[in-house]
N, C-alpha and C positions, 0 to 999 in steps of 0.2 A: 115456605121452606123449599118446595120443590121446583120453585119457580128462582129460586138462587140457585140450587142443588144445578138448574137446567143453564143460569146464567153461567156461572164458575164452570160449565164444561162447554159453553160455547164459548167464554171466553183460549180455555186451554186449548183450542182446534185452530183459531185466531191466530195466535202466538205460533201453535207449530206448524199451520199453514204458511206461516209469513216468511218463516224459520228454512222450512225445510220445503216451500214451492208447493203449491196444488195440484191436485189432480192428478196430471201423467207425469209431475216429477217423484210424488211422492210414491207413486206404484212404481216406476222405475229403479228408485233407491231400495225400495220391498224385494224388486227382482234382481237386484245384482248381490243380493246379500249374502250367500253362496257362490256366489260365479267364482271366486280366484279362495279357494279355500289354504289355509298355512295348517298343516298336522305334523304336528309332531310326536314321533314314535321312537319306542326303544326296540322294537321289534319284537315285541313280547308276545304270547297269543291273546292277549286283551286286543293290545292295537292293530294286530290284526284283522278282527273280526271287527274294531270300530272302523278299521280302514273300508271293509266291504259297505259297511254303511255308508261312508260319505261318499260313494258313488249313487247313491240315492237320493243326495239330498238336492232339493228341486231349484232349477237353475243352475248346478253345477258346470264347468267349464274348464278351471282350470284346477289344479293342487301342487302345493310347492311341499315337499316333503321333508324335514328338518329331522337331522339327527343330529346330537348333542356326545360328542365320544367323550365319555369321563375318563381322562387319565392321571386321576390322582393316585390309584396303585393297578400300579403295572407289572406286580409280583409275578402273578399268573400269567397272563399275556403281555406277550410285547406289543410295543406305540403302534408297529408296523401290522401286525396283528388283527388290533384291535381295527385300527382304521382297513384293513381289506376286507374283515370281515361284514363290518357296517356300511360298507360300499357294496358288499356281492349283494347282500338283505336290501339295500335301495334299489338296485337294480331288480330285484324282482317282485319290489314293489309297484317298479313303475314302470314296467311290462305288466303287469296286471291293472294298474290303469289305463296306460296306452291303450289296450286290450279297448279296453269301455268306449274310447273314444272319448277320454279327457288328456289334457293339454298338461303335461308333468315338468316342475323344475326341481331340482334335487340340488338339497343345500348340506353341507356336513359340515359340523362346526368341531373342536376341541376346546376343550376346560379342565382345569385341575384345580378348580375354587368352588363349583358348583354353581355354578351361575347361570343355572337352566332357565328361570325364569327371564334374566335379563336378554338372554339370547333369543327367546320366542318372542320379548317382542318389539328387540330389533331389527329380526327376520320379516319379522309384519310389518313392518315398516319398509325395510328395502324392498322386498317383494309386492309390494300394493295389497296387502291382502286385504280382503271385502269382511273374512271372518276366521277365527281360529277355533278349529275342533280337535279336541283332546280326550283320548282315550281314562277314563279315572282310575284306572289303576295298572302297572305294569312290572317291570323287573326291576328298572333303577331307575331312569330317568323321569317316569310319570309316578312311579310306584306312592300310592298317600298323597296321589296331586290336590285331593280336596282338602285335604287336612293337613298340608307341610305349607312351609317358604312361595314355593315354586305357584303355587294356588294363588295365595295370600298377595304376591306381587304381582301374576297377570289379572286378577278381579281387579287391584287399585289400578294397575300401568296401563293395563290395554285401552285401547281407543276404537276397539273395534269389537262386533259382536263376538259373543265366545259361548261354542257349544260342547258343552262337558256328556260326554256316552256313558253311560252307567256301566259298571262291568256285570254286573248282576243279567242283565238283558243281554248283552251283547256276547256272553260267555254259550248261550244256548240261541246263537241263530238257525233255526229250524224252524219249519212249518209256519204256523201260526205268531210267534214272535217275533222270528224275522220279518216277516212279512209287516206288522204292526210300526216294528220300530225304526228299520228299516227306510223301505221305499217311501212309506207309509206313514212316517215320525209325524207328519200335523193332523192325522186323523180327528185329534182330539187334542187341545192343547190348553191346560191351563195357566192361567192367567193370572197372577197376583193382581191387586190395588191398594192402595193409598188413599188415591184422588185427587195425588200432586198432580204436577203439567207432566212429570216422567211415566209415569205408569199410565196417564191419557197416552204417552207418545207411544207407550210401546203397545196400549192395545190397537191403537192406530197403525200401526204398521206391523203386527201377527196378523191382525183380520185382513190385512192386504197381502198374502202369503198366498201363490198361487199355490192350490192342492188344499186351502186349509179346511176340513173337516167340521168339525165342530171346536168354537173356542165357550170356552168355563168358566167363567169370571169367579174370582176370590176375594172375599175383606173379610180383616179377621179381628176385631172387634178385640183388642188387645189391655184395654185400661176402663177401668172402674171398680171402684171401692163399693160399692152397692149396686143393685140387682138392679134399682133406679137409673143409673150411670149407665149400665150396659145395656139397659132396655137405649136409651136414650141413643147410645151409640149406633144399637141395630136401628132404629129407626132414622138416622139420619143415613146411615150406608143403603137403606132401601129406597130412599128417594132419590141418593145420586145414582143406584145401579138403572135405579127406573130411566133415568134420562140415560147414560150410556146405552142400554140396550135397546131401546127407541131410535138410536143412531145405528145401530148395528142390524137389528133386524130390518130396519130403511134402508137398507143395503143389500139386503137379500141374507145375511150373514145366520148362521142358523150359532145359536148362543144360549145359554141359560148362566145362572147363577146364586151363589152360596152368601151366605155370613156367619160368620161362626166368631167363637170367642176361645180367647186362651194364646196359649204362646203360638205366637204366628208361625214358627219353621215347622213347630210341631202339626200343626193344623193342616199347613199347604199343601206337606208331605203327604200326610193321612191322608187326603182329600185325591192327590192326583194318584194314587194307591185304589183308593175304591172304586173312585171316577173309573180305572184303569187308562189313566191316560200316556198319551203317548209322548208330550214332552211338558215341561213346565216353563216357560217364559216370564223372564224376573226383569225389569228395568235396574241399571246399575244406579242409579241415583232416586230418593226420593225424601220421604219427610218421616220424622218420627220412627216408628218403629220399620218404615222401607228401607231407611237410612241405615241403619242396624244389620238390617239382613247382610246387609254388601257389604260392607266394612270391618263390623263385629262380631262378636262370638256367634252370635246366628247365623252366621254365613256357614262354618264351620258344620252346626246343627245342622242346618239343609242339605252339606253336603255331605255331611254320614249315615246323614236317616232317610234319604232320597231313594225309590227305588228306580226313577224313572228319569231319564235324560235331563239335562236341563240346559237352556240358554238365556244366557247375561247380554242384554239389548242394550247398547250404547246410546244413547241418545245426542243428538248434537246441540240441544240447548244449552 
């Protein structure tokens, strides 16, 4: 069994080898993944304080800044209004990144349908962006982005990585927190599995993550009817984690890992909670119950019960 367990995962490195180039293309694709970052803000103090992060995040370079003006009622303010003021708020957003020494382009869009999500990421599209980081909660525009519309169509739409900032964390950037989640965000990073070719690709490309700290490997042992069933399931999750971490520690990569049983959102959470981790990394596509998470009502779960950052790894297979 462990000699399949070690086939099936060198088959999957094969394929995203072939896929995605070896060696110094696939660490290059690792290092651009941040470089042209798309945020979009309502300029609320959540995105604020997520914005100070994404100057930390490694290999940064550029940010294209999106602001989506609602003008479905303009009882209160007028069109003209609204739009000078979300222009003075871009401007001093992007004097404080300028500030840093990143490369700013400033995009202002209008809607009166609500059509936030379609707008981020058609931005991401015209703008090249490498990845989209989003504030998870704000006044209107982000305000329930894990649990609304606007969620639910950039997890299916996007084509590109997407890192969601907790507002829990990001609300008390001081001392010790900022510093973690921050600068600091791959200190510690776990790591869902399955054991498709997707959750291979995406721990293939966090463990290539320059800065990455310690990565957590996760399976959560989700189906059986008997004690039997489950044993059986942990025993086959220990013999594929054995051959992944075999690969990883061959790497120099410093790694440990879990299996646990029960509802997987519930578990992952709990998990990168004790851990104290500093992000969780989820492949958007994979089998069975990974398939679920991104798509279905568990996406939802993971995203209300999350305390801790989280990013959705595109894969290109």
């Amino acid at each position: 069994m462990k000699r399949a367990a070690s086939s099936h995962f060198s088959q999957s490195l094969n394929i995203i080898r072939s896929i995605s180039g070896t060696g110094s293309l696939i660490r290059d694709g690792v290092r651009i993944m941040f470089r042209n970052v798309l945020f979009p803000t309502d300029f609320s103090g959540h995105a604020k304080r997520a914005l100070e992060c994404v100057t930390g995040l490694p290999g940064i370079q550029e940010v294209t800044l999106l602001h989506v003006a609602n003008l479905r009622d303009t009882s209160r303010w007028g069109v003209q209004d609204i739009i000078a003021g979300a222009k003075r708020h871009m401007a001093e957003d992007r004097a404080y990144l300028t500030a840093k020494g990143i490369t700013v382009h400033c995009v202002l869009r209008k809607t009166k349908d609500g059509g936030i999500g379609q707008e981020i990421i058609a931005v991401a599209a015209s703008e090249g962006a490498t990845a989209i980081v989003m504030s998870a909660r704000g006044k209107s525009m982000v305000e329930g982005i894990l649990l609304g519309t606007v969620s639910n169509y950039v997890l299916r739409n996007a084509t590109i990585h997407l890192l969601i900032m907790r507002y829990r964390l990001i609300e008390h950037l001081d001392g010790k927190t900022y510093t973690k989640f921050c600068p600091m965000i791959l200190s510690k990073v776990v790591c869902p599995t399955d054991f498709s070719i997707f959750s291979d690709q995406t721990i293939q490309w966090v463990s290539g993550l320059p800065g990455l700290g310690e990565l957590v490997l996760v399976h959560v042992v989700s189906s059986g009817e008997t004690s039997e069933e489950i044993a059986a399931g942990h025993a086959d999750a220990e013999k594929r984690l054995a051959v992944i971490m075999a690969d990883l520690t061959g790497r120099g990569i410093a790694a440990r890992y879990h299996i646990l049983t029960g509802n997987p959102a519930t578990e992952i959470n709990r998990l990168a909670t004790e851990e104290d981790a500093s992000l969780i990394a989820l492949s958007s596509f994979g089998k069975g119950w990974f398939r679920d998470i991104m798509l279905g009502s568990t996406a939802a779960e993971v995203a209300r019960t999350a305390e801790r950052p989280v990013v959705i790894m595109r894969g290109r297979l």
